[in-house]
C-alpha positions as CSV (number, residue, x, y, z in Angstrom):
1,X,71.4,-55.9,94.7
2,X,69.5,-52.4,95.5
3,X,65.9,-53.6,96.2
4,X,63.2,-51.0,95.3
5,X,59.8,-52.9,96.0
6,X,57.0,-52.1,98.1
7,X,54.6,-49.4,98.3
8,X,56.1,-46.3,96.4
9,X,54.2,-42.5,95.4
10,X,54.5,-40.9,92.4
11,X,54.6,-38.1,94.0
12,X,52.4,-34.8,92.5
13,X,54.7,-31.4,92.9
14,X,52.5,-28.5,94.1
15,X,52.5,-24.8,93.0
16,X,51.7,-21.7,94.4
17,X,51.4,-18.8,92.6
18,X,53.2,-20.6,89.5
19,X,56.2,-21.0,91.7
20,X,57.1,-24.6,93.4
21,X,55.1,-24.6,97.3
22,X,58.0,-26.3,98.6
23,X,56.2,-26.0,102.5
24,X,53.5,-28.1,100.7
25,X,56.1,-30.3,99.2
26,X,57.6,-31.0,102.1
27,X,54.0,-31.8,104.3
28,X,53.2,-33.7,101.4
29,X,56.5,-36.0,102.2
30,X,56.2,-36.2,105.8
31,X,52.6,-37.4,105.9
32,X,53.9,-40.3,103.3
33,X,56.6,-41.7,105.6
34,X,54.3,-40.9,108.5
35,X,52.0,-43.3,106.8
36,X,54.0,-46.4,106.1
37,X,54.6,-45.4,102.5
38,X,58.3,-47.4,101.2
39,X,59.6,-45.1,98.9
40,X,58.8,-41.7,96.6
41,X,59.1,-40.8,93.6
42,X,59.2,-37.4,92.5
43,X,59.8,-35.9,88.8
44,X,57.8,-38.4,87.4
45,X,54.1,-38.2,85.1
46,X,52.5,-37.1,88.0
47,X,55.5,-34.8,89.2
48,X,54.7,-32.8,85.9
49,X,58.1,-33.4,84.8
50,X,58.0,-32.5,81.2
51,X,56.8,-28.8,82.3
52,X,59.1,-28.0,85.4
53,X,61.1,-25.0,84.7
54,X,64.6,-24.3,85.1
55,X,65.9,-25.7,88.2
56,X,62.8,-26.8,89.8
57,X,63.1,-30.4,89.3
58,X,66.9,-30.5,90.9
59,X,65.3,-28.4,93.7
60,X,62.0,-30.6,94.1
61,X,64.3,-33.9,94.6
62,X,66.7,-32.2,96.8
63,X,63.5,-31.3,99.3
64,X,62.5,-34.7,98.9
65,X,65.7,-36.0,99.6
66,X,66.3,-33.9,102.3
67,X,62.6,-34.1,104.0
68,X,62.5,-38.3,103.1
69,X,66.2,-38.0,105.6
70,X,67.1,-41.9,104.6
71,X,64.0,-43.3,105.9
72,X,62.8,-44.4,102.6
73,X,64.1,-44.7,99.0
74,X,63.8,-41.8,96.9
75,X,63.8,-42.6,92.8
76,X,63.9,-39.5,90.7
77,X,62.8,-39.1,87.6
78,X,65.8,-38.5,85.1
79,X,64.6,-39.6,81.4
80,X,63.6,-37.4,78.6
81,X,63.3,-38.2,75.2
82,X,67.0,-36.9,75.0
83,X,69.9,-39.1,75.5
84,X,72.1,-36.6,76.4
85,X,69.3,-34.5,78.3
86,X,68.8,-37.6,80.3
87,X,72.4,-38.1,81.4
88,X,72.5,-34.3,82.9
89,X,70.0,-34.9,84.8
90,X,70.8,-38.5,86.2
91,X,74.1,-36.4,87.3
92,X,71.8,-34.0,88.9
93,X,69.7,-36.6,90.3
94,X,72.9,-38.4,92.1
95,X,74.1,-35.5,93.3
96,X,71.3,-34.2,95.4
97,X,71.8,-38.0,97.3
98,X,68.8,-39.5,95.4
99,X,69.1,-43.4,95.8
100,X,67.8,-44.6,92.3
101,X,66.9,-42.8,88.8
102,X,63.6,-43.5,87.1
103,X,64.4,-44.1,83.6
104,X,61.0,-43.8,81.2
105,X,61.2,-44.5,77.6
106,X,62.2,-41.7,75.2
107,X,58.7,-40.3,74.2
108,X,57.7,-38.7,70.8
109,X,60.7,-39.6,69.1
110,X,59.2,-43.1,68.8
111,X,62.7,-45.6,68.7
112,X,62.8,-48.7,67.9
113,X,63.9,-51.4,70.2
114,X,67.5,-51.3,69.9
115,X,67.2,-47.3,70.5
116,X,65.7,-47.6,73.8
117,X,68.5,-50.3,74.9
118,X,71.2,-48.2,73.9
119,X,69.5,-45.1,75.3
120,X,69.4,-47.0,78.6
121,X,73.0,-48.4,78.6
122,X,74.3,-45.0,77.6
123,X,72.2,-43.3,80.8
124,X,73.7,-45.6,83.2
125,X,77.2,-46.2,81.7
126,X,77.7,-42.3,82.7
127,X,75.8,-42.7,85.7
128,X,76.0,-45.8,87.2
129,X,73.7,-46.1,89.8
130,X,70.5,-48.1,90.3
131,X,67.7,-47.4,87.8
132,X,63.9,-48.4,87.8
133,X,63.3,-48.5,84.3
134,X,59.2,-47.0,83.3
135,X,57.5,-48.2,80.4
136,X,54.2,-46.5,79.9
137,X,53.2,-46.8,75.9
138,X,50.3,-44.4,75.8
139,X,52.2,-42.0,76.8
140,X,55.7,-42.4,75.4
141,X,54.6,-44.1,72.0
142,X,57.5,-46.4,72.5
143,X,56.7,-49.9,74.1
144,X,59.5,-51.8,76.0
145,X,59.5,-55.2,74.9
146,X,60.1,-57.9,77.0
147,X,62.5,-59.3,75.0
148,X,64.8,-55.9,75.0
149,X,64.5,-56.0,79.2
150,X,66.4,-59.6,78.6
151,X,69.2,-58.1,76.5
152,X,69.2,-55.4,79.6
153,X,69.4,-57.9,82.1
154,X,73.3,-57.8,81.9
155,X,73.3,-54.1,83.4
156,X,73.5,-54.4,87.1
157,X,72.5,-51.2,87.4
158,X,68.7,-51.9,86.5
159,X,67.0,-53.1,89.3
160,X,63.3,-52.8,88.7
161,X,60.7,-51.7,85.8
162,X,57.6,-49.8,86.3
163,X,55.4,-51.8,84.2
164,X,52.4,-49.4,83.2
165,X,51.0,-50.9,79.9
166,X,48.1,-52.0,82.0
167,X,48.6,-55.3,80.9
168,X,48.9,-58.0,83.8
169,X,49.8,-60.9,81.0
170,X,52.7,-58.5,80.3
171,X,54.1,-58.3,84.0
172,X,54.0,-62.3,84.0
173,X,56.2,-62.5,81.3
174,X,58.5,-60.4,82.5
175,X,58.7,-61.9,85.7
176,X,58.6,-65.7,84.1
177,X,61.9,-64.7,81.7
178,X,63.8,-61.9,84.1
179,X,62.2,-61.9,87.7
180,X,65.3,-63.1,89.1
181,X,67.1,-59.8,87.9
182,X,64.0,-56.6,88.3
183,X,61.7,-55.9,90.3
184,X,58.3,-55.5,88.5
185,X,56.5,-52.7,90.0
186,X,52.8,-52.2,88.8
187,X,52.5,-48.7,87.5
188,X,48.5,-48.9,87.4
189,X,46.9,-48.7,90.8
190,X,44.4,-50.6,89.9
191,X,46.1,-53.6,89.1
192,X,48.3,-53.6,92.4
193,X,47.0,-57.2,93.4
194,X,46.6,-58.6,90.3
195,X,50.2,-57.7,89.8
196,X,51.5,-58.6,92.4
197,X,49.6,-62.6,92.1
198,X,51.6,-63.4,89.2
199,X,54.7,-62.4,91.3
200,X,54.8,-58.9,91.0
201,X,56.9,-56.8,94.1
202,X,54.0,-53.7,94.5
203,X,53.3,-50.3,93.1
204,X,54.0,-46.8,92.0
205,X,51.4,-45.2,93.0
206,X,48.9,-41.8,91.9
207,X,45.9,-42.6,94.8
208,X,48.7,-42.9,97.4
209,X,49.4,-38.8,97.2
210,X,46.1,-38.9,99.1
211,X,45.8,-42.0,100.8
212,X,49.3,-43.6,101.4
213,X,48.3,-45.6,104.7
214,X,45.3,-47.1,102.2
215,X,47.6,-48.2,99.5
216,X,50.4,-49.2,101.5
217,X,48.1,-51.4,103.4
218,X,47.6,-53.4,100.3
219,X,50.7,-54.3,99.7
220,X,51.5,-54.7,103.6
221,X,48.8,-57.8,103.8
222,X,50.1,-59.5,100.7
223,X,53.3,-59.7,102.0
224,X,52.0,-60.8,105.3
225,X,50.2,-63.8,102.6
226,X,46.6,-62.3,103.5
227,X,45.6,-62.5,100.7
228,X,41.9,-62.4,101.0
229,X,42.3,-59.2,103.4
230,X,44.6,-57.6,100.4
231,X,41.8,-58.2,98.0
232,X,39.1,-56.5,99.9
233,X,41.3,-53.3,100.6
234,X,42.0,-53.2,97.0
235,X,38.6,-53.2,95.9
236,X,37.8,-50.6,98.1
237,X,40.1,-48.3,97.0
238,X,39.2,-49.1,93.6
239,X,36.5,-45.9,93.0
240,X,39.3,-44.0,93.8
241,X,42.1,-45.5,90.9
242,X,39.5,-45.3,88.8
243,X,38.4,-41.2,89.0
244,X,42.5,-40.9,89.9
245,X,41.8,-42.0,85.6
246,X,38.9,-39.4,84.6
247,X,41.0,-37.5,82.9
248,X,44.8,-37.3,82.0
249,X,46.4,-37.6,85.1
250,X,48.0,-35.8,87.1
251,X,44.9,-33.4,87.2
252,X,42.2,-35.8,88.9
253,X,45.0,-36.3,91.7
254,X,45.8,-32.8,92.2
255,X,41.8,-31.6,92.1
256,X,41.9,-34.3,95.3
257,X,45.0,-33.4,97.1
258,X,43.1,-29.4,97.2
259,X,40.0,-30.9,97.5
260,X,41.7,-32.7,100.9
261,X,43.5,-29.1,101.5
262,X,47.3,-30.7,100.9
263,X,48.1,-28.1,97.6
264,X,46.8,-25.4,96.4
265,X,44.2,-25.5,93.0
266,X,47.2,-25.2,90.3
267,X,48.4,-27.5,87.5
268,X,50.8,-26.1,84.7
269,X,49.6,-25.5,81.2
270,X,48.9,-27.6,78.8
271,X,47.4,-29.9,81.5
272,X,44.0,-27.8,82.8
273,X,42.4,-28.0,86.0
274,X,39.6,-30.8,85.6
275,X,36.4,-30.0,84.9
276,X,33.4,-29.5,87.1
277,X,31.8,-32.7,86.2
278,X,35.0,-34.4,87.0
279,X,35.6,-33.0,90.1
280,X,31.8,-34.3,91.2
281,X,33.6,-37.9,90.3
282,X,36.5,-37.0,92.1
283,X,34.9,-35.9,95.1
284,X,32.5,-38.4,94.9
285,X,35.1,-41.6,94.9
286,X,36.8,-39.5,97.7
287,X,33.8,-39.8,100.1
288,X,33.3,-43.6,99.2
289,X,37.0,-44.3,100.7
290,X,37.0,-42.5,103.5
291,X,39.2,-39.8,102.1
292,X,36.7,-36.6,102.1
């Protein structure tokens, strides 16, 4: 069974001039593997999925895959809220020699449970190849229940669930009926270690864009059962997840990665850069964990 557990980015895709920076994209990979990250995922929230143009997202994978060069996973994000939409691009996404899709739930059309599982089994029947499933509610609409991940466990494709309803009592019950068959990644940085002491495996993460080593080293000493040492590196990086959460994300993330000189001062419409008062939090949490 594919494993996809660990540290993993949620990787931010920079622009220049309205156009992809792929030189940036590219740094931005190195300096993750450089820094212990365990996997990346681009095309996702943070990616700015929903507003890539064109080609862009087939051509930011391919320089992740190409720049990552097998030393870590790459999971690429694949879902829209169309079925058949979804299944192009998992094509896509295996053909550019990404190792796993990322599946999120169908947003603004709102299904019901049994939608979402056969959306899912559809995606992977055509492309059968490992998938971390994403369930994020406040952005989708649509909240995958515990009980529908049971009826999935039979697809051996599904390896792992982002698990972003902020909601630690939610990853336990996932883990207590189907941790023998998924992964449960946390997709809120915030709640890495508390995640992962209910059994969870690690994180997608926003703050690692900026600090990878930092975030990776949490997960690293849990896994090496220092726990107490885990703790205290979480809560340090805590100011950090929090103004990564000032406003919608991916701004906050992207204000930091310029602020840190990584991209340039661009975000696609309708997200707007954040505002002045934000970027003083930004900034601010920056300085507190070493990342000015």
């Amino acid at each position: 069974m594919t494993r996809l557990r660990g540290a993993f980015t949620a990787l931010v895709t920079p622009f220049k001039g309205d156009e992809l920076d792929e030189k940036a994209l590219r740094d931005i990979v190195e300096r993750q593997i450089a820094e212990g990250i365990d996997g990346l995922v681009p095309c996702g929230t943070t990616g700015e999925s929903v507003t890539l143009r064109g080609d862009e997202a087939e051509r930011v994978v391919k320089i992740t895959v190409e720049q990552a060069k097998g030393r870590v996973p790459v999971v690429a994000g694949a879902g829209t809220n169309s079925t058949y939409k979804s299944i192009q691009m998992a094509k896509t996404v295996r053909d550019t020699g990404a190792d796993a899709l990322l599946l999120v739930c169908p947003y603004y059309n709102k299904p019901t449970q049994a939608g979402l599982e056969a959306h899912f089994r559809a995606i992977l029947k055509e492309v059968p190849m490992p998938a971390m499933l994403y369930n994020i509610p406040g952005r989708t609409g649509s909240d995958l229940q515990t009980e529908t991940l049971e009826r999935l466990a039979d697809v051996e494709h599904v390896v792992a669930i982002k698990e972003a309803t902020g909601n630690v009592l939610r990853a336990q019950q996932i883990l207590a009926r189907c941790g023998d068959r998924f992964d449960v990644m946390s997709g809120d940085d915030a709640l890495t270690a508390g995640m992962m002491g209910v059994g969870g495996h690690g994180v997608v993460s926003v703050s690692a864009n900026l600090v990878p080593g930092k975030v990776a080293g949490v997960v690293d000493l849990w896994n090496a059962g220092k726990v107490a040492e885990a703790q205290q590196a979480q809560h340090t990086l805590l100011p950090l997840h929090e103004a990564m959460f000032v406003e919608t994300n991916p701004g906050p993330i992207k204000a930091a990665m310029a602020m840190a000189g990584h991209i340039a001062e661009e975000i696609r419409l309708p997200m707007v850069w954040p505002s002045a008062e934000s970027q003083k939090v930004i900034r601010a949490a920056m300085q507190k964990v070493g990342a000015s």
